[in-house]
C-alpha positions in Angstrom: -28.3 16.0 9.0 -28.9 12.2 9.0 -26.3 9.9 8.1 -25.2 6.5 6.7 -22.3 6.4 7.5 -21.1 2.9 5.4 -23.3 4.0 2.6 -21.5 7.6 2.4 -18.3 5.9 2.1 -19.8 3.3 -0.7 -22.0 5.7 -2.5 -20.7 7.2 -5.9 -22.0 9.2 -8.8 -22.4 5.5 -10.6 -23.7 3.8 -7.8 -26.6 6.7 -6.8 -27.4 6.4 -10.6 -28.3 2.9 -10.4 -30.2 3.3 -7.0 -32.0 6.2 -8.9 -32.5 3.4 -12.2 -34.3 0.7 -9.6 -36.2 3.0 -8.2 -34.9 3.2 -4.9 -32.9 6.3 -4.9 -35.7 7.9 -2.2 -34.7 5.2 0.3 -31.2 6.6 0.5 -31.5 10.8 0.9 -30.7 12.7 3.3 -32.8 12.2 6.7 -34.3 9.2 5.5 -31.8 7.2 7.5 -29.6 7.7 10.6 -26.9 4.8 10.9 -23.7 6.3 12.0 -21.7 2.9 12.0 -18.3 4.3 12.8 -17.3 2.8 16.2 -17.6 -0.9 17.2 -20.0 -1.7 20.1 -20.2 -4.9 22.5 -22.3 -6.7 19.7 -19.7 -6.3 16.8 -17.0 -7.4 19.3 -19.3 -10.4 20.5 -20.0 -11.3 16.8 -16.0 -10.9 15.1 -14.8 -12.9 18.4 -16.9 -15.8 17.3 -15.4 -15.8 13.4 -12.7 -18.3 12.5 -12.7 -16.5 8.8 -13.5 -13.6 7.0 -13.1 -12.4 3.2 -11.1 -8.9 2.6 -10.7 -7.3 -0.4 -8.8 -5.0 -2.1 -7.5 -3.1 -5.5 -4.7 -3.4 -7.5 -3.1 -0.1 -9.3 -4.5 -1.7 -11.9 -8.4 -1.3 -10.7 -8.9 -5.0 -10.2 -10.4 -5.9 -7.0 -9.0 -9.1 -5.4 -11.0 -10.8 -2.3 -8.9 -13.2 -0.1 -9.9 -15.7 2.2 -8.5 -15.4 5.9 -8.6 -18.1 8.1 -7.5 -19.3 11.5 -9.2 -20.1 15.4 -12.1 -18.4 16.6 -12.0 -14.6 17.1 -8.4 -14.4 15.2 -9.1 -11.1 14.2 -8.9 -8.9 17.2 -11.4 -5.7 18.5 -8.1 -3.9 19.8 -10.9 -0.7 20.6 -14.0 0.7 19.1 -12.3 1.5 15.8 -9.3 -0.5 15.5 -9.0 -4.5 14.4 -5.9 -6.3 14.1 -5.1 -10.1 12.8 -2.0 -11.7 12.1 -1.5 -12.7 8.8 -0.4 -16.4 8.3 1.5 -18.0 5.1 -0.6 -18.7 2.6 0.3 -19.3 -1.3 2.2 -16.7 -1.1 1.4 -14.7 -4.0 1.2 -11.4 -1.5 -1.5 -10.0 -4.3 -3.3 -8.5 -0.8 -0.3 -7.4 0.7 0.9 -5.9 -2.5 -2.5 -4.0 -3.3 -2.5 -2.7 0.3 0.9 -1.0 -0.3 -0.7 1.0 -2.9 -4.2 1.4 -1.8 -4.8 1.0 2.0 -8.5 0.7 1.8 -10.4 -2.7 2.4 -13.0 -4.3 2.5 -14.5 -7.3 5.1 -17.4 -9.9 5.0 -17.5 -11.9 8.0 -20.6 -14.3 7.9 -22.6 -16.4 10.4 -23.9 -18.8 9.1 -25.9 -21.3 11.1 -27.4 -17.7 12.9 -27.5 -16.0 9.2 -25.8 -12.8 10.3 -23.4 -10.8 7.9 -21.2 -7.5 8.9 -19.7 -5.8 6.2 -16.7 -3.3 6.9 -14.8 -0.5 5.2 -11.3 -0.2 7.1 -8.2 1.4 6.4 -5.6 -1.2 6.4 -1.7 -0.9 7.9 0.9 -3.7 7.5 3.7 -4.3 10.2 6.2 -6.5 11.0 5.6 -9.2 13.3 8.4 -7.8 15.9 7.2 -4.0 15.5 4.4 -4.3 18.2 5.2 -6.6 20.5 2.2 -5.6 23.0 -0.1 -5.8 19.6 1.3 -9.2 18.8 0.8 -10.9 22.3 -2.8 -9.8 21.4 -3.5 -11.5 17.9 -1.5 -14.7 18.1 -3.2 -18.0 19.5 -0.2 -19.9 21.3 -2.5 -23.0 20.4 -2.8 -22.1 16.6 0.3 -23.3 15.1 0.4 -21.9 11.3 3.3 -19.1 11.0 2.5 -15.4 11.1 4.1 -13.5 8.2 3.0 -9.9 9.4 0.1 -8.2 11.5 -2.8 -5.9 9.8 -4.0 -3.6 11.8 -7.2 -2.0 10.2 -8.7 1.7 11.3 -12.1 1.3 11.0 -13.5 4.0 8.5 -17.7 2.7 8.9 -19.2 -1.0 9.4 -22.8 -2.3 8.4 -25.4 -5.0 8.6 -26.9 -6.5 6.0 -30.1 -9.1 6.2 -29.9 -12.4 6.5 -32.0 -12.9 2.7 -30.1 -15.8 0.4 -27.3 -17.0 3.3 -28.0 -20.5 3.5 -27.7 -21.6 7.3 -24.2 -24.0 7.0 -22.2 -25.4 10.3 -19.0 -26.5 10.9 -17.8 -29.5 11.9 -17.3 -28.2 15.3 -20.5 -26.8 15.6 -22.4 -30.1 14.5 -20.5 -32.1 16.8 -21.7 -29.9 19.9 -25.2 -29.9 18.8 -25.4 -33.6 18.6 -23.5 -34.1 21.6 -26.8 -34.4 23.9 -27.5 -36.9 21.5 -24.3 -38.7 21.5 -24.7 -38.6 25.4 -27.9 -40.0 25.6 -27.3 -42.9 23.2 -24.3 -43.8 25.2 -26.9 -44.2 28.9 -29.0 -46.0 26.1 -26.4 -48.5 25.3 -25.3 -48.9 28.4 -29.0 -49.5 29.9 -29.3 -52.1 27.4 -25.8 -54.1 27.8 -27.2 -53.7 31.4 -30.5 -55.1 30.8 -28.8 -58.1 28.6 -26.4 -59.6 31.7 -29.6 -59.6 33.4 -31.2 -61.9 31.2 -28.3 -64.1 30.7 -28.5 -64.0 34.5 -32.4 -65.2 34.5 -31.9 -67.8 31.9 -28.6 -69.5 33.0 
């Protein structure tokens, strides 16, 4: 039988009752779709090494979902193998409403988003807190020597299925690293510009003296 394997995991009585209200509900059956997302490949480990943030949520005893922000250098959060990620958790506000949740409930959710290539992978993980000094192999992989913010404790996340969604309503937005590499060729050939002139001026004075 066909699968999908992110929307198996997502679907529920509720949610194949709204699908069935829009109208859509045929798109979703059984052998209308064959996406068995359940094991990173080269391009998921291509596209979470190029992040710098990503949004998780999760849910309190309480049923309230909670999505927090996590932030740090490029390709923070770690493809250990085809279904496991890992990420050290820095200080924050500490509030530890994430950290809390995840003792009750282990499941989670990620958005990572590119944005200037309008790209969006959505995960459904399994999440596992540990001490920073547990895994000392797992640490030497998630911490950036050049990142300086203070790691609280490592997630480690079993991946349970991942998905992509289109690229309709993400407005393209860069970073201020990424704009200053794109107008670098720019910044180059203004300097030879400059230069060229300054050049062609002490010839003049030259002439006219």
């Amino acid at each position: 039988m066909d699968r999908y394997s992110f929307l198996d995991l997502a679907s529920s009585a509720s949610v194949r009752s709204a699908q069935a209200e829009m109208g859509v509900d045929h798109l979703w059956t059984p052998g209308q779709v064959d996406r068995r997302f359940e094991a990173f490949t080269a391009n998921e480990e291509a596209f979470i090494a190029e992040r710098d943030t990503f949004y998780m949520a999760s849910v309190s005893e309480t049923g309230w979902p909670y999505v927090q922000h996590r932030g740090g250098p490029p390709g923070f959060l770690k493809v250990i193998d085809e279904t496991t990620l890992a990420f050290a958790d820095f200080r924050g506000n500490r509030q530890y409403i994430s950290v809390g949740n995840l003792d009750a409930n282990d499941r989670v959710a990620l958005i990572l988003v590119d944005y200037p290539r309008r790209a969006r992978l959505k995960i459904l993980a399994h999440a596992e807190r540990l001490a920073v000094d547990a895994d000392h192999g797992l640490l030497e992989k998630v911490i950036d020597p050049g990142y300086r913010a203070k790691p609280e404790r490592i997630f480690k996340l079993r991946l349970a299925a991942f998905d992509w969604n289109c690229p309709q309503h993400i407005v393209p937005r860069f970073t201020e690293a990424e704009v200053s590499r794109a107008v670098q060729p720019l910044r180059q050939k203004l300097e030879a510009l400059e230069a060229e002139n300054r050049a062609l001026r002490e010839r003049l004075d030259q002439v006219e003296r």
